[in-house]
N, C-alpha and C positions, 0 to 999 in steps of 0.2 A: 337382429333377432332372426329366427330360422323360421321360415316360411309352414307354417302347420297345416296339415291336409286330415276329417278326419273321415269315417265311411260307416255309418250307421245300416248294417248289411241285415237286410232280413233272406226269403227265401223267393218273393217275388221280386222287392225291387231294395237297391241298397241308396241309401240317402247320402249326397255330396256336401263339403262347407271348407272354407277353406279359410286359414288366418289374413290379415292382415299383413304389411310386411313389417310391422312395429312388431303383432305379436299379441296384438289388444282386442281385436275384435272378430268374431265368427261372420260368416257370409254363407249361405247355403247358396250353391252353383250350380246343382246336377240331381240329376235322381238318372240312375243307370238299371237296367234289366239286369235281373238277377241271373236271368235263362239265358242268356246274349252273352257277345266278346264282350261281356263289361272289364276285363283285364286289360284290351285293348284302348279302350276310352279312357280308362286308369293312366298308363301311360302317356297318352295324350295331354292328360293336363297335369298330371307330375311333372310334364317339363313344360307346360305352358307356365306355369306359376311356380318354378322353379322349387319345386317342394323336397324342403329337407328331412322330416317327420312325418309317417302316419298312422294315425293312432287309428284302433278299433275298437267300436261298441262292444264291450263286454256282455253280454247278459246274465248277470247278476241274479240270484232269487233273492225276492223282499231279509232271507232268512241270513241271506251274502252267503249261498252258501254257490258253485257252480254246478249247471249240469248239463245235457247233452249240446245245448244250444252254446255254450260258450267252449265247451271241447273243439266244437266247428270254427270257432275264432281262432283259438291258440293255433290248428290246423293252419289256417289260414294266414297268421301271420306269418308263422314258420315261413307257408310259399312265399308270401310276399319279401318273408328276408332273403332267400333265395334269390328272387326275381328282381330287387333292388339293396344289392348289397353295401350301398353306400349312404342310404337312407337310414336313419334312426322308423326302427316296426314299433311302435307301445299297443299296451290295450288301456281300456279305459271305462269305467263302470259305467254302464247304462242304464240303469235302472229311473225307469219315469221319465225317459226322454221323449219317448213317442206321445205318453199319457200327457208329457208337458205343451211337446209340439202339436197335439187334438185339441189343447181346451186353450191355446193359442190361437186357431184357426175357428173354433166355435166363439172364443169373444171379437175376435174379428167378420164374425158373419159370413162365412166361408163355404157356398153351397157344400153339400156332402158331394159332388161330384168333383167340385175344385179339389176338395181336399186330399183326395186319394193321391192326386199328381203332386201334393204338396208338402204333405205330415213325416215323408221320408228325411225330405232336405230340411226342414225346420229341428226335425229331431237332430239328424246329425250336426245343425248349428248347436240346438241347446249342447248336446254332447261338445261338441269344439270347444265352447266357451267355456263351460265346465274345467276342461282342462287347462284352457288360457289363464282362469281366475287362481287356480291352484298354483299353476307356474310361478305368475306373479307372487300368491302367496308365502312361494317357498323360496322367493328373491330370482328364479328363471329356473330351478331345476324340478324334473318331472320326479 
């Protein structure tokens, strides 16, 4: 199975998770600066965990419809297939991953000050798994 990486990118900080090597299970790993060489640190562990796939948080409207904020994705992967062109770029709907990864972190008891450091990486697990379950779903293809 192909090592999945995926990056739940807001504007301050973008949220880390990386697959499994089976392919089964989400791990949140990083939360990088948004403002920073976060491309840098990218790199770094695209080859630490040898990653074959990366998906990106879509932002979706509840209506599905897109708009400025997911224009900055497709942007965004573009460079990314640019800058890894032997990598598989996806996107991947985001909708309520952060709202999922907040009331994760509030039934876990998670001071509001923990959680700022945390709600990025949690989201972009829900995000990761999201897409593992579907793959599975659809026998391994996205």
């Amino acid at each position: 199975m192909k090592r999945i990486l995926a990056l739940d990118v807001g504007t301050v900080r973008i949220g880390v998770a990386v697959s499994d090597p089976l392919g089964s299970f989400a791990q949140g790993i990083a939360v990088f600066a948004a403002g920073g060489d976060w491309l840098t640190e990218l790199d770094k562990t695209v080859a630490a965990y040898g990653v074959q796939v990366i998906v990106l948080g879509l932002p979706v409207r509840t209506t599905g419809e897109e708009g400025p904020e997911a224009k900055r994705i497709h942007t965004l992967a573009k460079k990314l297939r640019r800058r890894y062109p032997d990598l598989e770029i996806a996107t991947w709907d985001e909708r309520f991953t952060t709202v999922t990864a907040s009331q994760v972190l509030l039934e876990a008891d998670v001071s509001r000050e923990k959680r700022k450091g945390h709600v990025d990486k949690i989201a972009a697990t829900v995000l990761l798994q999201g897409y593992l379950d579907r793959l599975r779903e659809r026998g391994g293809a996205p």
